[in-house]
C-alpha positions in Angstrom: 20.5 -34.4 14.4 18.9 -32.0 12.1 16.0 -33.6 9.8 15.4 -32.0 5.9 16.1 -33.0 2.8 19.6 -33.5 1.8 21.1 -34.9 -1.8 24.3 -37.1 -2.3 25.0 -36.7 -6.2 27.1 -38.1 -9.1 27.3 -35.9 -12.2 29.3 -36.3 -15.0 30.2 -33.9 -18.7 28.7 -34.1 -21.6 31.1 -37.4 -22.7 30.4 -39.5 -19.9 34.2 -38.9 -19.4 34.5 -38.1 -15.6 32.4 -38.3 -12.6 32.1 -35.9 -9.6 30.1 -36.8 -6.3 28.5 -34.3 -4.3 26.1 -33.3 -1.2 24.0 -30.5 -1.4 20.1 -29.5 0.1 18.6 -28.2 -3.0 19.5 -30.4 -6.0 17.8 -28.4 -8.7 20.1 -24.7 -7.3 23.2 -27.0 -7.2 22.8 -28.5 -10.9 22.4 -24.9 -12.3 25.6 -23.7 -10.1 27.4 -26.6 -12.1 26.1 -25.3 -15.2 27.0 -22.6 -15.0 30.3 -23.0 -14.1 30.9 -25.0 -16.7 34.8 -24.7 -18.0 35.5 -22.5 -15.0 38.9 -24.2 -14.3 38.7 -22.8 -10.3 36.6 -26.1 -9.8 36.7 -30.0 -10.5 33.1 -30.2 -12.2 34.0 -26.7 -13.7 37.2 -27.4 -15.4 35.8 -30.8 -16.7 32.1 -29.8 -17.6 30.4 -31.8 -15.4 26.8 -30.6 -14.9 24.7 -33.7 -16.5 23.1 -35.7 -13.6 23.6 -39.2 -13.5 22.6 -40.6 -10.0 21.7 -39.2 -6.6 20.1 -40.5 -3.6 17.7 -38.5 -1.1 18.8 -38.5 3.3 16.8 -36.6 5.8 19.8 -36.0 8.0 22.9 -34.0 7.0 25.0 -36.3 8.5 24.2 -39.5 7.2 24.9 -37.3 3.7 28.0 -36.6 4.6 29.2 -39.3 5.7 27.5 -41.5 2.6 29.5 -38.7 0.1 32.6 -39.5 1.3 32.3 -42.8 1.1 31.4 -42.3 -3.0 34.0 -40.0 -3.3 36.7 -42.8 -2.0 35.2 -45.5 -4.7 37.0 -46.1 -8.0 35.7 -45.2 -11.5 34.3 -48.6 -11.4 32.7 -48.9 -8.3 30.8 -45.3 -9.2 29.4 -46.6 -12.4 28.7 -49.6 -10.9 26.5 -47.7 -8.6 24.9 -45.7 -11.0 24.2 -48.6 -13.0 21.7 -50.1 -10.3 19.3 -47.0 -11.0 20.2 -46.1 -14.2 21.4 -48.9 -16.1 21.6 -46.9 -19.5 23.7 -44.0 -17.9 21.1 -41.4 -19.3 21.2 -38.0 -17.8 18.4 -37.6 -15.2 16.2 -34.5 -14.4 15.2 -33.5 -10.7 12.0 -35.2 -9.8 10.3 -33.1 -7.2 
């Protein structure tokens, strides 16, 4: 299994309206591609302006990222902000710490 840094991510738009989960290996590159595909209707997060960063969690293997994405991406509304809520009770939008 190949070892680097890999990102499972929950952003959300600017209302807190909708959430999309996602894997990437560069965080920061992926937020900006949200941004700026922002009302792009070709895409989820583009078609509902989701770019703000609410939670994310770090894996050094791709496929534990993966596999840990999907299992986000299966969870209800509920159980998403119920997740976020363990880090970032508050739901504030975070920035990328490095």
């Amino acid at each position: 299994m190949k070892s680097h840094n890999y990102f499972v991510y929950i952003i959300t738009n600017p209302g807190k309206t909708v959430l999309y989960a996602g894997m990437t290996n560069d965080l920061n590159v992926r937020l900006e591609q949200h941004k700026q595909n922002r009302g792009k209707r070709d895409s989820f997060a583009g078609r509902y302006y989701c770019y703000k960063l609410l939670y994310y969690e770090h894996y050094t293997h791709t496929q534990h990222a993966i596999e840990r994405e999907k299992e986000i991406k299966l969870m209800s509304m509920k159980a998403k902000l119920d997740l976020i809520k363990q880090e970032n009770p508050s739901l504030m939008f975070l920035e990328v710490r490095e």
